[in-house]
Every structure is written in C-alpha cells, then in structure tokens.
N, C-alpha and C positions, 0 to 999 in steps of 0.2 A: 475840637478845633484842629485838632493832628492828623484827621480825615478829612473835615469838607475843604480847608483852606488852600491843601494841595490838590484837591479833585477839583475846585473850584480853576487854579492853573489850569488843569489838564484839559477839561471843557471849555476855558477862553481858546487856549493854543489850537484846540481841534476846530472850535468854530471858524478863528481865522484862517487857517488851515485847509478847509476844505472850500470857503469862500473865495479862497485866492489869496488874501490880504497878509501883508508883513506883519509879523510878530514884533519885529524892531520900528513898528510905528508910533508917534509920540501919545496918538492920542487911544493907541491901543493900550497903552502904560497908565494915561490918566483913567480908563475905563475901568485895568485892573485895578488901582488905588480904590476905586468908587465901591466894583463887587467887594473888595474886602470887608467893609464896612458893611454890607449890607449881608454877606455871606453871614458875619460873627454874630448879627442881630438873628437871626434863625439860627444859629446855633447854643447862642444863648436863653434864646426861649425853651428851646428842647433841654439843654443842661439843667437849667434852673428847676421847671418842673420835674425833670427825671431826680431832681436832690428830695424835693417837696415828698415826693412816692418812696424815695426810702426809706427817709424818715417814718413813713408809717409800713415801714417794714418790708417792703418790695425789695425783691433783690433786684439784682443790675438791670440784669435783658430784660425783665417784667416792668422794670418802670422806664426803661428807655421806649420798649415797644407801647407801653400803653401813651406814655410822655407825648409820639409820635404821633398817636390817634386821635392823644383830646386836643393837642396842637400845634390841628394841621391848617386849620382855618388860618391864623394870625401868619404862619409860616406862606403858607401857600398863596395868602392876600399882597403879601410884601412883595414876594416873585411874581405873582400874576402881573400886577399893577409895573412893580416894574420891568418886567419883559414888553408888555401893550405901549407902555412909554418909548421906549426903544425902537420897536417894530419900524415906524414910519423913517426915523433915520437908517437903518440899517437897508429897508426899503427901498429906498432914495436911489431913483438913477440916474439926477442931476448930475452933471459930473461932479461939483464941488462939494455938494452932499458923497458920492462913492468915493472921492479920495479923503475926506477929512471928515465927516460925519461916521460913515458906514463902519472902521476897522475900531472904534470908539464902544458902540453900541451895538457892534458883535458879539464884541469880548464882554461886555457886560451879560447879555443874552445866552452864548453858551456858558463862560462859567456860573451864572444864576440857575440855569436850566439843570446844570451838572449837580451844583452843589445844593439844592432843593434836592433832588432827587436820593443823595447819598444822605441829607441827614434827615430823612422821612423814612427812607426804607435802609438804605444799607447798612449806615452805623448798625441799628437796631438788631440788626443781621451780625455785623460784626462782632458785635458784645459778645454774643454765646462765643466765636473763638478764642476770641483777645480773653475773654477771664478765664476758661480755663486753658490756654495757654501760657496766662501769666500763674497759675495754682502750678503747673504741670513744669516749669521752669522754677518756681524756689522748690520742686522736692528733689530738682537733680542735686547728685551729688557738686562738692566744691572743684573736684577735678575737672568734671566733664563742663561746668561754666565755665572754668580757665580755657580750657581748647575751646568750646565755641566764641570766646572772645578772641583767643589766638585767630580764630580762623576769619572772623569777623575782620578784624586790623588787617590781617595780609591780605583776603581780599578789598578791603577799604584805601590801601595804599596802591594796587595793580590799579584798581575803576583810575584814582586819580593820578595817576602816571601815564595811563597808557589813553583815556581819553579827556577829550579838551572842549567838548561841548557841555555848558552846566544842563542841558534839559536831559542829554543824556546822562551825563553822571547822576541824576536824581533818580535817574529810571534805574539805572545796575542797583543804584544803594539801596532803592527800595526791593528792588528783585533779594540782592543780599540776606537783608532783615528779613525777609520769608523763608530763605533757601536753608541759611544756616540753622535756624530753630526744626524746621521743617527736616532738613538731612539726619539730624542728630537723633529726631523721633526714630526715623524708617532706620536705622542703623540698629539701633538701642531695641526696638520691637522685634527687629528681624533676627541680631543675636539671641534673645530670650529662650530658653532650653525648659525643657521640664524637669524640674530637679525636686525627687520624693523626698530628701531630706531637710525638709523645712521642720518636720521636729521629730525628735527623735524616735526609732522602731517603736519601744515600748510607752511612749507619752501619748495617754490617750486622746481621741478629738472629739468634740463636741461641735455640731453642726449648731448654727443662730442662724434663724430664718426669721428677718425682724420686717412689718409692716413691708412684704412684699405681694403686688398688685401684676397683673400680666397683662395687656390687652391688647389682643393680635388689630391687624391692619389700624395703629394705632396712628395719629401724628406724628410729625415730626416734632421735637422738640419749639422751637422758630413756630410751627405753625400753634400749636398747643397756646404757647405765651401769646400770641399774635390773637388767636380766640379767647383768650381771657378778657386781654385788652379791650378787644374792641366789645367783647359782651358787658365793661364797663361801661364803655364808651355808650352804648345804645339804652345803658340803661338810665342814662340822665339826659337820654335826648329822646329815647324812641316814643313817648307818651306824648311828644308835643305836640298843641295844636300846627294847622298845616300854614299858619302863617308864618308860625317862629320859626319850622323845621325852613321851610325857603329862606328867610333871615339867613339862616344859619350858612344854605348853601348859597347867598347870591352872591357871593365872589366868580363862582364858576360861570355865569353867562357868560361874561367878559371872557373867558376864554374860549368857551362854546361857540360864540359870537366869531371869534378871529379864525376859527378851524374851518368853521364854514368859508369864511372868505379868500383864507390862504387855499383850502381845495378847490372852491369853486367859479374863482377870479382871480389868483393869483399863479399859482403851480403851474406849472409846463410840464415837467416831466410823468413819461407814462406810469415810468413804478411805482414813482412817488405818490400819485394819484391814486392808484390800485392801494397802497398801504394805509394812507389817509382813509379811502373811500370804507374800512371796514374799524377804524380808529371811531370816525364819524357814528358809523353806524351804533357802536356799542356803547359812542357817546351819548348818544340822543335817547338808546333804552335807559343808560343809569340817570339821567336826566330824568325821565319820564317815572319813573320808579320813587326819585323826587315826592311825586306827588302821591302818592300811597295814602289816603285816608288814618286819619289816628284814630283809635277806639272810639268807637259808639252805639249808642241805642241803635243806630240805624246800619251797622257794619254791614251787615250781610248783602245788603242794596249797592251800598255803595264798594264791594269790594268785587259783585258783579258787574259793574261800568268799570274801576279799574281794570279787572282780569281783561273784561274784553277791548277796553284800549289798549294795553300793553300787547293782546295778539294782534292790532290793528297796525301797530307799530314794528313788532317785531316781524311779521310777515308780508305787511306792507309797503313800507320804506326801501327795501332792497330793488323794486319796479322802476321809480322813478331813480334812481339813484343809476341801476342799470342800464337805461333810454339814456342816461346825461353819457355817460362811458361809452355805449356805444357810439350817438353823436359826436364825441371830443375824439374816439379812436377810427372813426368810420371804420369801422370793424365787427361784421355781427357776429361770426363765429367766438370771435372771443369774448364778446359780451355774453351770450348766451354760455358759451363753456363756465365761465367764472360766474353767471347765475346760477344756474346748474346743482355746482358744488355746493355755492351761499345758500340754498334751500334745503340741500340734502343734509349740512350742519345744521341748519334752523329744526330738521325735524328729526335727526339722530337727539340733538339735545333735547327737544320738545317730551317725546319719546322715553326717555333718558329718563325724564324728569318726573314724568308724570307715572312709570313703574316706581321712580324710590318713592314717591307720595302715595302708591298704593300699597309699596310694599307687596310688589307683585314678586314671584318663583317663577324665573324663563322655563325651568326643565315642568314644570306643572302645569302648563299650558295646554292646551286640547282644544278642540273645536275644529270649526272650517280653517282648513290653513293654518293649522297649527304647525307644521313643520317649518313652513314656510315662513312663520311668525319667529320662532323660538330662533331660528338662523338667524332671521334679521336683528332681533335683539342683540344678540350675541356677538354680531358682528361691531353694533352700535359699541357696546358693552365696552369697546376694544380700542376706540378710538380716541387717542387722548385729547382732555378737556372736554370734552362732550360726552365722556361716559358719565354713567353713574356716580356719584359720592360715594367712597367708601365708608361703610358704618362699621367704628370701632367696637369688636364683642369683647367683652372684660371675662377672660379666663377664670382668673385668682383676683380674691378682693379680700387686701389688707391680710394676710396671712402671716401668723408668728408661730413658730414651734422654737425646741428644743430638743434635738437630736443627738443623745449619746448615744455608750456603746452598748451591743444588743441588738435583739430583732426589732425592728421600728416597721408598722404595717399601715399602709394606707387604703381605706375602706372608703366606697360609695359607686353609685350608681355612673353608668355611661354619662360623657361630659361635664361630671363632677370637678375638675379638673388635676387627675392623680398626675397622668403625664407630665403635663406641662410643667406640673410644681417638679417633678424627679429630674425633669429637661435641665431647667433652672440650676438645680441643685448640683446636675455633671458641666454646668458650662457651657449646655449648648444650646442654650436661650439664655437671654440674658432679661432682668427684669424689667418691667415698665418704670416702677417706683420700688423703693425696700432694697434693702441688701441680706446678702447670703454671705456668710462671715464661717472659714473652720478656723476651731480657736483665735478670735479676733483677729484672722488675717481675712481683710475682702475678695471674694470669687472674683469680681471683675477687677480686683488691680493684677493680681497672682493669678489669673486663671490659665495661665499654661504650665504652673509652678505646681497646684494644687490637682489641674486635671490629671498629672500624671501619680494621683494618690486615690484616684473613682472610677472602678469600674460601673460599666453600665450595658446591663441585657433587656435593651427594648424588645415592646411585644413584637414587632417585625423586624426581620432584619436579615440581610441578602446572604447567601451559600454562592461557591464558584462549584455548580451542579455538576461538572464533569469531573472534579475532581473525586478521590476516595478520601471516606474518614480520615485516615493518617496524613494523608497528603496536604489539607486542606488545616485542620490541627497544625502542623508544623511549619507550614506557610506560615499562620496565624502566629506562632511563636517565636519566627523569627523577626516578626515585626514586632513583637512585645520585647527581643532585647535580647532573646538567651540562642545565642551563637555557636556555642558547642555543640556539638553534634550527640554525644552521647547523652550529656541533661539533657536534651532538649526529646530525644527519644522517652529517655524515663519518663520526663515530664507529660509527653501527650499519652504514653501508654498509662499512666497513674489518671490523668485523666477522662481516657476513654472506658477505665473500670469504676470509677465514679459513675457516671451515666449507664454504664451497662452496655456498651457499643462494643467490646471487646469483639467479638465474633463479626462484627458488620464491618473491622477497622479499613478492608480492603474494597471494599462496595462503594463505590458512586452515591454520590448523596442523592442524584437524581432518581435512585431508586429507594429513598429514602419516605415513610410517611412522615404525616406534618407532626407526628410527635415526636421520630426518631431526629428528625431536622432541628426541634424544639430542644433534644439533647445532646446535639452537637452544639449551638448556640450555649447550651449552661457548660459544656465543658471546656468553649473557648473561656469564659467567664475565669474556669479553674486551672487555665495555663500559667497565668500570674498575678495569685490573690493581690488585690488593693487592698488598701486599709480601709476606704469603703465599697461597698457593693451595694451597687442599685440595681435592680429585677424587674420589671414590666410585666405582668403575667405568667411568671414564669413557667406557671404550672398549666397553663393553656392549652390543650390539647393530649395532653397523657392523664393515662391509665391510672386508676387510682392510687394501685404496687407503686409504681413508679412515681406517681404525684408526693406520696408517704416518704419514699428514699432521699428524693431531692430536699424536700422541708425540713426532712432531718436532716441534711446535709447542712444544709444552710445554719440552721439553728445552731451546729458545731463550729460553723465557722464563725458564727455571730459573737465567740466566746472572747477575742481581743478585738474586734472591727466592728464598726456599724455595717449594718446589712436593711437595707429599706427597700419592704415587702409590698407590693400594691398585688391584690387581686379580686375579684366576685365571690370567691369562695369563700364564706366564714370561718369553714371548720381549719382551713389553712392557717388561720391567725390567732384562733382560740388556743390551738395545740404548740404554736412554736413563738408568737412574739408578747416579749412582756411589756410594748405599750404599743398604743397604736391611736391614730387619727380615721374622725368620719369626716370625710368633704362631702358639701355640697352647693352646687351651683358656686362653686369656685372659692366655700368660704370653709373654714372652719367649725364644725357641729360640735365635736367634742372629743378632748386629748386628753387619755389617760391610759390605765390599764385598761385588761378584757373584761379584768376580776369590778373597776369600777363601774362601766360600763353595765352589768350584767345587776349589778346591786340597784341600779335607776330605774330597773321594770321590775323588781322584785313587787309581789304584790298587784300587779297587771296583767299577768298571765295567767288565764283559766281554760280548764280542759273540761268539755261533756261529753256524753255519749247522749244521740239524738237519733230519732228515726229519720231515715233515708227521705222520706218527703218533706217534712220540714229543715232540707240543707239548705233551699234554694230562699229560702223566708230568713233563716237567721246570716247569711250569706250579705242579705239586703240590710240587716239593723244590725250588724256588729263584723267588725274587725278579723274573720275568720283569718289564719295565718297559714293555716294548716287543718287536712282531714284525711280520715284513712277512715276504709268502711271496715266495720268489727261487727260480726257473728250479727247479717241481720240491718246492725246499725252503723253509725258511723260520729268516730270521736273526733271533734273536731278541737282545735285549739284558738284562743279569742284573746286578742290583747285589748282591754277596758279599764277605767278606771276603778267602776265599778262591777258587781256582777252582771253582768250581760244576761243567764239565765239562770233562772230556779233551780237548775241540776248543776248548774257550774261549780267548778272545786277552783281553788289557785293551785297554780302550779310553777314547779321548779322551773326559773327561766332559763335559757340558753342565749351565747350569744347572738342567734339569728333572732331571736326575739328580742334582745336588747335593740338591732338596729335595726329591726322593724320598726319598734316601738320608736324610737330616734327619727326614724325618717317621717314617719305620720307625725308626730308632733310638729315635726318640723312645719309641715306642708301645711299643716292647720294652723300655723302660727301660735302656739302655745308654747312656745320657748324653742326647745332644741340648741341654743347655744351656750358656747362651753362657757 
C-alpha cells in the first residue's frame, strides 16, 4: 500500500495535468476518494496471495512476482471495467460533461491506469531492492544509523521550511528517503581499502567453496524469479482446453475493443497515432497467439494452420494499417519510410528466431552468399529486442571443495571449467549461486578486504613490450606497495633470479619469447607473496629445465600459503601437489590426493607386447592409452576392467592413467563421481 496509493496520486495529478483540468476541482477529489478504494482492492488481492506463497516457503520477490502473474486476471478485470466505465465521461465534450464530468473520471483513469501498472509489475520489481536494502541497513553500524537519521531530520526540516507546496514537499521527501540510504552506500563502498590484516600473518586459511554454480550470459535476478513465476503460472493453465484458456483471457477484448476505437475514431494527433499503430499491432499478435491449440492427437495439423495464421498476421496487418496512415497523413513518403523499417524488424526478428530454433553457428555458414548472409545475421544479431535470446551456458555446477594449505591442483580437459572456478575464487567473477568463504568470512561481502590476500597468474596476461625486464618489474612493484627504492631493487633483482631472467634484465620484453614473457608474469607473481597464490598454466610454454624449477618453486612456497595449481600436464601435479580436484563439464569428478586417485585404477591397467599389425585391431576393442614400438613389436598399454588380451600383464598405474581411467568412466556413465 506505501507504493500503489501514492503512485496512484501521482497518475491522477499527471492525467489532470496534461488534460488541462484543475487539481483543486471538487469532483477531482471525489474521484480520488473513489480510486482509493479501488486502488487497495488490487492491492490486497496481490498482498493476500503473495502471504498464501510464503507460507509455502517462497521468499518475498518469488511470491510477490509469481502473486502478480496468477493474479492478474481479478487485478486487471477491476481496472479494465473500470477505466471503459469512465472512458465515455472523461470523453464528453458536452460542455457540462468537460466541466463537471471530465476532471472526475480523469482522475479515476490515470491514477487506476498508474496504480495497476505499479502493482503488477513494479512493486514486484521493488521487492528485490527494498529487502535487501532493508538486510543491508540493520548490519550498519549504530553510528552510522544515528548520522543518516541526523541527516534525514535536517534535510526533513529545510523541504518544510523553505517549501510551501504539499505535492512538492512529497516529491523532496521522497527524493530524501532514496538519497540518504543511497549516499551512505556510495561513501561507505568508495571508502573501503584493502586491508591484509583480517587474520593474522601466521593463522592459517582455508578456502569453503560451498554449493557454487557459474552461468555466464545468465538472467537477471528480477528476470530468473519472473520465469519461475510464470512457468508456474503456465503450468496450471498451459494444458487447457481452448475454451477455458479464452475464459481466462476474455477481460482483454474489452480493452482490445477500445484501442481500436480510441486509434481508429478517436485520436487526432500524428505521434500519437504512430505509437498506438505499433501498441495495436503487437496487440492483435498476443491476441492471436490466444488461440494456440492445446495438445492433441491431432497437433501437428493444427499447429500447421496456426504457424501459418500467425505469419498471415504478423506480415500481413502492417499493409492495411499502413493505406489507413497514409490516408489519415496524406503523406506517402512517410508511410512507406515507416513501412520500410516495420518489415525489416518483422524479418531481423523472423530471422532471429528461426537461427535460435535451429541452433544455427553465423561464422559456419557457407554456400552462395555466404558472406553476404553471415553479415546480415550479424548485423540482426545487434539489434536490440530483435536479436536473438541469449542462452545461459552453465560453467560450474554445484561445486564444493575445501582448500587448505599446500599445493591444491586443478586437473581436466579444455572447458572443464578450471578458470572460471580460480576467477571466482580471486574476486573477479562473482558466483551465480554458492559462496566462496576464507575462514568464514564471504568473498563477496570482503572482496576488496580479502583480494588484497590472492594473488593471481592468469594464462594470458598483458606486458608494456617496450619496456625492459627491470623496468617493467619495478613498475609492477611500485604498484604492489613497496616505495623504497632500494627494497624495491632487491626485491625485482631476487625475483628476476628466480625465473632465470638475470642476464635478459635490460632487454625489452618485446624481444622476449612466449616463454621468457611466461617468466616475467611468474616473477611479477614473486614481487609480493600473497597468502594465496593462484596460477593458470603456469607452466605453458617453457622448457622442461625451467617447467621443473618453477614447480619446485612453487611447491616451497606452498609450505605456509595455499598455492592453487591448474594445468594439462599430469606429471606437474603428481610431483608437487598433495591434493588435487578433476573437473569436468564444470562439476566435480573427484577430490583427493594423487596417491588416492592412482589406487581407483589399481588393477585396470595392462601392458602387452603385440605385433605391429594387429595395433590397428586392438586399437578398435580396447582402451589403448599408450604404445611404443619395441624390437620388431609394439607394447602398448590398456586400461580394462578385465584382461583385454591373452598376453596382457597388469601394470603399475600412474597418475595419467588414473585420469584416464576417470575420464572414460566418466563419459560412459559408470560413476566417476567423487
């Protein structure tokens, strides 16, 4: 009621307002009495329901929006009916109908029109602020509520001091109530520092990665609840015969009915007409859609007669509607301009629609005019509301570890999702669902508290190429904090003899290869250990000498910090981390040690020596993982459950065999999870 009844105001005053008519008329007064009454009856239908849905356990936004969807009928029947009651006096251009009639049943009509509108869509909308704004106002301190009340009162005594209008003073005081909650956020965020001392040097941390899910181009929150809702909502009505589904919607003629009249008999003006004429048109398709056949033996026929009514209509309708526009404008240029566009939107969207229903690739396209195709897609592709649907990909699904200290390694296949989950973990992604907690403090309440406790060496990541080694190091350094000049020398020369760059410190990085490039990246890393360390391939591109140096680097540093390892190379994670995760397709396979892992193929791995022409035969009926030709023949290795061949021995597994074995299970659906 603390939104529609004032928005209900605000929609009477604007309708009089723009009508011409006094605000201070009497029977503009009696008309607001009337809306209020009728405003609180749609607001109480939506309350009541929205209590009913949380009693079965819906939080707020999920039962105000679904509240909204199952009813909208009873809501939108009260305002339809009475706005069409109203229409003919507000109408009126009797005179004693536009002096005593008209400012009556104005005001009834915009605040109805307003306050419908706010408590169907926007409350619904508001909730997600208003609750966690009011979550996010009891954790402030008691201080900082005394000042924003201080600040509140002083400005609440200036509004009514200095102005003498009540519609204005409602307008500052609500501005007020937004500004003061609102300033104290952007102050409070903007101050926030990064401060490493959240626990102390030697207190070790443990990473909680609890029930976190990632899914890129994902919803909005608002949109997410809004598709739950309404997938409730369709799923107590979508099966209905096509009589009841019309029941359902025949409130709307009555208004469908008036749109027509007010465009097509009533209206004078030109823009107005133009806005309506495309209001119309997308009225008449949801209309039409209406009528969609409900399941049956006979679907397929009759979903053929709808598809091609609905193109009959959607491509059709805009001709005569265009002849009535140009008529009414004696103007062909711009009838035909404004057709034009209205077709080329009918077929970007047509277009649009029918690639997401193929699930067509623009860049995979080929044929006649392939170029000329993929452009125009692409162009489509671009235009908002007529583009394509984005389709949410689900990176990480439901993911929990435990991360202490030590080497922690994350194993699997391209798109498995290692990055995304390490992104997460430094702050700079944030999750879809789950939280990321070091020692029970949340990454997204702390996350500029605790970022400055994570380093992090992605697989790519940019060099200023004209600079030299040292130069570019101590750039780097001075933005990590150490302003002395002599540390700060010690510090990049100790770290340029880590990587082994000593000799190159004066050389331009642009003359650098992609692996010496790969170890200035791990030696910014070693300008100012974090407590954690996170690595992206680190080993990517270097030499094996060098691959061996860094891993053992790492591995020494891993002795009071977490260090978390992601790469393709087994033998990196067999030799230096003592536990480690397999991801795949964004889930969790299995969290333990190397030594675990290597114990679940024990017994699965067999070695034979065979002749060189039957490789290509057993190649086809077993698991070959590995072969080398020996003296003649060639020994190949077989991961089975059972023995694969008559000359097969078992053999000692390793861990590239362990996640072999892991991943084929996987794929076959024989378990694989942890």
């Amino acid at each position: 009621m603390m939104f529609t009844l004032p928005l209900a105001a605000v929609g009477a005053f604007l309708a009089l307002i723009l009508t011409g008519n006094s605000i201070y008329n009497a029977n503009a007064l009696i008309g607001f009495l009337i809306l209020l009454g009728v405003v609180v009856n749609n607001g109480i239908i939506l309350i009541d329901y929205s209590r009913i849905l949380q009693r079965r356990n819906f939080r707020l936004s999920r039962a105000l929006i679904t509240a909204g969807q199952t009813r909208v009928r009873p809501i939108l029947i009260t305002a339809v009916t009475t706005i069409l009651a109203m229409l003919p006096i507000a109408m009126g251009r009797a005179e004693y109908i536009s002096q005593i009639g008209a400012p009556f049943a104005i005001t009834v009509i915009g605040g109805l029109a307003f306050a419908t509108l706010f408590t169907l869509v926007i409350i619904p909308t508001a909730a997600f602020g208003l609750d966690n704004t009011l979550r996010w106002l009891n954790k402030l301190p008691l201080k900082t509520k005394l000042l924003m009340l201080g600040l509140f009162t002083l400005g609440l005594v200036l509004i009514v001091n200095t102005i003498h209008s009540v519609l204005w003073q409602s307008a500052y005081i609500l501005g007020l109530l937004a500004s003061v909650p609102a300033g104290t956020w952007f102050v409070r965020t903007s101050l926030r520092r990064s401060r490493t001392r959240l626990f102390a040097d030697d207190a070790p941390i443990t990473i909680t990665i609890r029930n976190v899910s990632k899914v890129y181009d994902d919803f909005i929150k608002f949109s997410k609840e809004w598709r739950k809702g309404r997938k409730e909502h369709e799923t107590s009505s979508g099966n209905l015969p096509l009589k009841e589904r019309l029941a359902r919607w025949l409130y709307l003629l009555p208004l469908y009915a008036f749109l027509v009249f007010f465009l097509f008999f009533y209206i004078r003006g030109g823009l107005w007409r133009l806005m309506l004429v495309f209001i119309f048109y997308l009225a008449s398709l949801s209309l039409f859609r209406t009528f969609n056949p409900a399941p049956g033996p006979d679907r397929r026929l009759r979903d053929r007669i709808f598809n091609m009514g609905e193109k009959v209509v959607r491509w059709g309708l805009p001709l005569p509607v265009l002849f009535w526009l140009r008529g009414q404008w004696q103007d062909t240029f711009s009838a035909v301009f404004i057709g034009l566009i209205w077709y080329l939107a009918i077929l970007f969207h047509s277009v649009a629609k029918r690639l997401e229903q193929r699930g067509t690739i623009i860049d995979r396209l080929t044929g006649r005019f392939g170029r000329l195709r993929r452009a125009f897609y692409r162009f489509g592709q671009r235009i908002p509301l007529l583009s394509r649907k984005k389709k949410p990909f689900e990176a990480l699904d439901r993911i929990s570890l435990s991360i202490g200290s030590g080497m922690f390694g994350l194993v699997g296949p391209n798109g498995a999702g290692k990055t995304t989950l390490m992104r997460i973990i430094c702050g700079i992604l944030g999750p879809s669902r789950g939280k990321v907690s070091f020692n029970h403090l949340d990454l997204e309440e702390h996350r500029e508290e605790l970022q400055a406790l994570i380093g992090y060496l992605p697989q790519e990541f940019g060099t200023y190429e004209n600079m030299t080694a040292v130069q570019f190091l101590d750039y780097q350094a001075m933005l990590k904090g150490i302003w002395n000049k002599e540390e700060r020398g010690r510090i990049v020369g100790t770290a340029l003899d880590s990587v082994h760059l000593s000799e190159n410190r004066n050389h331009k990085i642009r003359t650098f290869s992609g692996g010496m490039k790969q170890r200035i990246g791990i030696a910014q890393t070693l300008l100012k250990l974090p407590r954690v360390l996170v690595v992206d391939e680190p080993t990517a591109g270097l030499d094996p000498r060098e691959r061996i140096r860094f891993r053992n680097l790492l591995a020494e540093l891993a002795k009071d910090r977490i260090v978390i390892f992601s790469t393709h190379i087994i033998e990196d994670i067999s030799s230096s981390c003592n536990k480690l995760a397999v991801l795949l397709e964004g889930r969790v396979k299995f969290v333990g040690s190397p030594k675990d892992l290597i114990e679940r193929t024990r017994g699965n791995v067999w070695q034979a020596l065979i002749p060189e022409s039957d490789l290509d035969k057993t190649r086809r009926t077993a698991n070959v993982v590995h072969h080398m030709r020996d003296a003649g023949k060639v020994r190949v290795r077989i991961l089975a459950e059972e023995q694969p061949l008559a000359e097969a021995k078992q053999a000692t597994p390793t861990l590239e065999d362990a996640y072999m074995w892991l991943m084929g299970r996987t794929e076959r659906g024989n378990g694989g999870r942890p």
